[in-house]
C-alpha positions as CSV (number, residue, x, y, z in Angstrom):
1,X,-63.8,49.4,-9.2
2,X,-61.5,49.3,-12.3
3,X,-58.1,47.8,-12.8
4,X,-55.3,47.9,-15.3
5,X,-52.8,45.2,-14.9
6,X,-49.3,46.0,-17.1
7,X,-48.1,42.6,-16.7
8,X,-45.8,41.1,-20.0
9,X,-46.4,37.4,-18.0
10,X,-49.7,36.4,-20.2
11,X,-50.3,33.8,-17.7
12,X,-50.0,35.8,-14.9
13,X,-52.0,38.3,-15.8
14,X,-54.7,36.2,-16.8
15,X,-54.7,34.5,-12.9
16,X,-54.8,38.2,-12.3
17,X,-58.1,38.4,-14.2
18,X,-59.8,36.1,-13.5
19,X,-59.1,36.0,-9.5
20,X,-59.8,39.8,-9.4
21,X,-62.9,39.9,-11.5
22,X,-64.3,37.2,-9.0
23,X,-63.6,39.9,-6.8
24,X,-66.0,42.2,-9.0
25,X,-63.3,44.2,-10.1
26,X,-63.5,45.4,-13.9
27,X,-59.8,44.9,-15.3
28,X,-57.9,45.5,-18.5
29,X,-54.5,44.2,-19.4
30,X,-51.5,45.7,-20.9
31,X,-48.4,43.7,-21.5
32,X,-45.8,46.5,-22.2
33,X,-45.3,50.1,-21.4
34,X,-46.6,51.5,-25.0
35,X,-50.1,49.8,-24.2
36,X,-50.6,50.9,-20.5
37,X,-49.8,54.6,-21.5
38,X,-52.3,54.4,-24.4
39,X,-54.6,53.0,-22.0
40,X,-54.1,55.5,-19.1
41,X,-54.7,58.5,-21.2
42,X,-58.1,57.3,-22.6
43,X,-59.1,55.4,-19.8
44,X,-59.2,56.3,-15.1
45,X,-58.6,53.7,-13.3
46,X,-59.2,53.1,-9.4
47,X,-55.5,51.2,-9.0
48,X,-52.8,50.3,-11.5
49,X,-50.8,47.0,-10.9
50,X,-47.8,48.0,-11.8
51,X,-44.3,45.3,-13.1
52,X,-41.3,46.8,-13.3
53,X,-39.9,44.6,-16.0
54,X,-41.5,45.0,-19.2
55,X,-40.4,44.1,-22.6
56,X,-40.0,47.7,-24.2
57,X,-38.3,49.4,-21.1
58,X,-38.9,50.4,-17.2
59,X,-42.3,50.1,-15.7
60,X,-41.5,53.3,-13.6
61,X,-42.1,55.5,-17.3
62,X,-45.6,54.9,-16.8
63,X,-45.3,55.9,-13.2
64,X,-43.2,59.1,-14.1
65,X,-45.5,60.0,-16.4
66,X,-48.9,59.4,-14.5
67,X,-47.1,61.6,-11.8
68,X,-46.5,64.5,-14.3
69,X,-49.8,64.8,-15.8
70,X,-51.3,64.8,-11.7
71,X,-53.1,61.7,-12.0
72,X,-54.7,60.7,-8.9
73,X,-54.8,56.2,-9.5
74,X,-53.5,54.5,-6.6
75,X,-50.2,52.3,-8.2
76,X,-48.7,49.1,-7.1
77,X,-45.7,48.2,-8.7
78,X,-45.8,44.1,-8.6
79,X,-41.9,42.9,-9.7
80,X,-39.4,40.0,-9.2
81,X,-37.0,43.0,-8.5
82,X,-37.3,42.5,-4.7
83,X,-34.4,44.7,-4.0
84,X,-34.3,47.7,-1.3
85,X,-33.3,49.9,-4.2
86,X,-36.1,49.2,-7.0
87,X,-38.8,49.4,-4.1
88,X,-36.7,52.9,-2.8
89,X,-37.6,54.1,-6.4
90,X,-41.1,53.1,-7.0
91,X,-41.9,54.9,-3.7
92,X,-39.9,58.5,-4.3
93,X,-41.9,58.9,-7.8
94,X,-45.1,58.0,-5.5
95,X,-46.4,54.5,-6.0
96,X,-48.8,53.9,-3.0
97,X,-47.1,50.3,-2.5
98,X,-45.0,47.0,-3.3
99,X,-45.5,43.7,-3.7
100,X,-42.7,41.1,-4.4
101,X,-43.6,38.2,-7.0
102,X,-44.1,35.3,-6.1
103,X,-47.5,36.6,-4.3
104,X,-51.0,35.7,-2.9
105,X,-53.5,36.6,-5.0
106,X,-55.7,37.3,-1.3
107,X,-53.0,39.8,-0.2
108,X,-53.1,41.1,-3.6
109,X,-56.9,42.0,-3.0
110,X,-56.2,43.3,0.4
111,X,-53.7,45.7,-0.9
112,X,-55.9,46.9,-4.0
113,X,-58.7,47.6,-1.2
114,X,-56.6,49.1,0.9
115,X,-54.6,51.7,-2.0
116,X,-58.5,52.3,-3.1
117,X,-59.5,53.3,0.4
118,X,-57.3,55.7,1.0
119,X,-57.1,57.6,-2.4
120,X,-61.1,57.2,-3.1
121,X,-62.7,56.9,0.3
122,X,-60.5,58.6,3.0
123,X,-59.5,55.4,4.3
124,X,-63.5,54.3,5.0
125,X,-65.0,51.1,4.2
126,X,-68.6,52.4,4.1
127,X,-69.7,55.3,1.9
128,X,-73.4,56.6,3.7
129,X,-75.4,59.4,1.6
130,X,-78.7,59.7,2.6
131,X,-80.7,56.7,3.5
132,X,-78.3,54.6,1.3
133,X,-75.2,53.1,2.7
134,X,-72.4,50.9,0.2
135,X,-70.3,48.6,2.1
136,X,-67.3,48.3,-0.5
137,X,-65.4,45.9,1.7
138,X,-68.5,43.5,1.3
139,X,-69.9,44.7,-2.1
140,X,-73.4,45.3,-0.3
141,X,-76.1,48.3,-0.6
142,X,-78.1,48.9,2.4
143,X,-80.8,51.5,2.8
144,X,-82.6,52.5,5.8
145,X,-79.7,49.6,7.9
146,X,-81.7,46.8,4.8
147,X,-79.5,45.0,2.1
148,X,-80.8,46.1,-1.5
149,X,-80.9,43.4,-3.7
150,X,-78.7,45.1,-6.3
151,X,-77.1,43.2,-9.1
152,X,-73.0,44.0,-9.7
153,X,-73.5,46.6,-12.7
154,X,-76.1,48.3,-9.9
155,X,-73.6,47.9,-7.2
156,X,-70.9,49.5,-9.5
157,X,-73.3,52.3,-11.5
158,X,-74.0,54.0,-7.7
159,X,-70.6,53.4,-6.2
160,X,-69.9,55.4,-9.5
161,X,-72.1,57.6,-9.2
162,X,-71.8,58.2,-5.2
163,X,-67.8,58.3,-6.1
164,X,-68.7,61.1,-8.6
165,X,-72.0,62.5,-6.4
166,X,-72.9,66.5,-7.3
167,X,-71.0,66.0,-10.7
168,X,-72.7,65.5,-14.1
169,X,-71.2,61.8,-15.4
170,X,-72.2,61.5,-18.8
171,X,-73.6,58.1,-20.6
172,X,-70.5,57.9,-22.2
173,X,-68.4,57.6,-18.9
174,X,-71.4,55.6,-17.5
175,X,-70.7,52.8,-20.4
176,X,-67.1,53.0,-20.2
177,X,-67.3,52.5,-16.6
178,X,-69.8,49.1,-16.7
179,X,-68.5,47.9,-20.1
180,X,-65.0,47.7,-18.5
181,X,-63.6,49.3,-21.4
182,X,-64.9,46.9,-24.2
183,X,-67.4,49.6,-25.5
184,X,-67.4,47.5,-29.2
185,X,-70.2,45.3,-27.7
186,X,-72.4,48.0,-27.2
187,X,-74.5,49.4,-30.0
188,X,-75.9,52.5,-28.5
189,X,-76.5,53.9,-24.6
190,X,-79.9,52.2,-23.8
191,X,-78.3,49.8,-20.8
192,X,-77.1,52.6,-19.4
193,X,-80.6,53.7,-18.8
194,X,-81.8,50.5,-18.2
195,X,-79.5,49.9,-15.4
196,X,-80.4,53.6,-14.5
197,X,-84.0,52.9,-14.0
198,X,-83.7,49.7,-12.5
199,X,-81.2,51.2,-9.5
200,X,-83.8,54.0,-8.9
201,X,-86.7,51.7,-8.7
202,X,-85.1,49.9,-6.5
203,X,-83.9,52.5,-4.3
204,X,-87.5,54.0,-4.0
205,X,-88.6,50.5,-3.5
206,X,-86.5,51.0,-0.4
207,X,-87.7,54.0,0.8
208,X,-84.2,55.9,-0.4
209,X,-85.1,59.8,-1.5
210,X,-84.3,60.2,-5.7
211,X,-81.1,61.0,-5.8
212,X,-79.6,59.9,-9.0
213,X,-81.0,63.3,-11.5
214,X,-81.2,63.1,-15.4
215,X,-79.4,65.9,-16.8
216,X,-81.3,66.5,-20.2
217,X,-78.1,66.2,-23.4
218,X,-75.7,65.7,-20.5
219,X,-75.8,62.5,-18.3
220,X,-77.1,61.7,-15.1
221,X,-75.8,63.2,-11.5
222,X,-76.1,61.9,-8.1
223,X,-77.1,65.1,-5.8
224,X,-77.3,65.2,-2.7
């Protein structure tokens, strides 16, 4: 699941980081409104963390304009601002919630999970196709009712891909998604295949059906 954090406090947002990556959730960081738009048009996101301060302006622009070009990222404006009329605001232009600073970084995670299950997952914990089952509350893959032993790229290629299941995703989208945006340290699209191949032997090593199809010049799609 991936993360963009528009926070101007550097320290903060590094806690951020580094709590929420323990949490194996890919994150990027924007410190004022000008970045976390360039970053929301190139980039989708699973939730935003939203402050409402910023150094060039209103953190509710980025939320106007998310809202105007339909995006569907689950937002949660994070601000000092604990008044009823800043959190009145956030809420009309459609955030999904509000946190007040100072926070816990555990009900921080609980509200992330909680934003992503309702806008990604109906609300459910456990995504089931087929044999193959992915508990996203406890990060695990279980086929036939057994835990796969799945490494946390394979855990988040077939979330991905079960997210995205009966579309084509493309190796580009694949890399963008397991790179966590930092696609400079890749020289070409050969881990995406590796970590292709290494989820479907694994899955068949578990008795799952082949699901996850090569589409030749196009990507890979997860049919069911």
């Amino acid at each position: 699941m991936k993360v963009l954090i528009v926070e101007d406090e550097v320290e903060l947002s590094k806690s951020m980081v580094t709590y929420l990556k323990g949490e194996s959730y890919s994150c990027e960081v924007a410190h004022d409104i000008k970045t976390a738009m360039q970053k929301t048009e190139s980039f989708d996101y699973d939730c935003i963390l939203l402050d409402i301060s910023l150094p060039d302006g209103n953190g509710l622009t980025v939320l106007r304009e998310l809202k105007a070009n339909k995006r569907t990222e689950g937002v949660i404006i994070i601000s000092a601002k604990d008044s009823i009329d800043s959190r009145i605001a956030g809420l009309n232009l459609g955030a999904d919630d509000y946190l007040p600073k100072p926070f816990h970084f555990s009900e921080l995670r609980a509200r992330i999970a909680a934003v992503i299950r309702r806008r990604r997952f109906q609300g459910n914990t456990i995504l089931t196709v087929a044999e193959v089952s992915i508990d996203t509350s406890a990060k695990v893959i279980t086929v036939n009712d057994k835990a796969l032993d799945s490494t946390r790229k394979e855990y988040d290629l077939l979330l991905y891909l079960v997210i995205n299941k009966n579309r084509v995703v493309s190796k580009n989208a694949i890399a963008e998604h397991l790179s966590e945006g930092d696609m400079d340290v890749f020289d070409n699209f050969d881990f995406v295949y590796t970590h292709i191949k290494n989820l479907k032997k694994k899955l068949s090593q578990a008795g799952a059906k082949d699901l996850i199809k090569s589409i030749y010049g196009m990507g890979y799609k997860l049919e069911v």
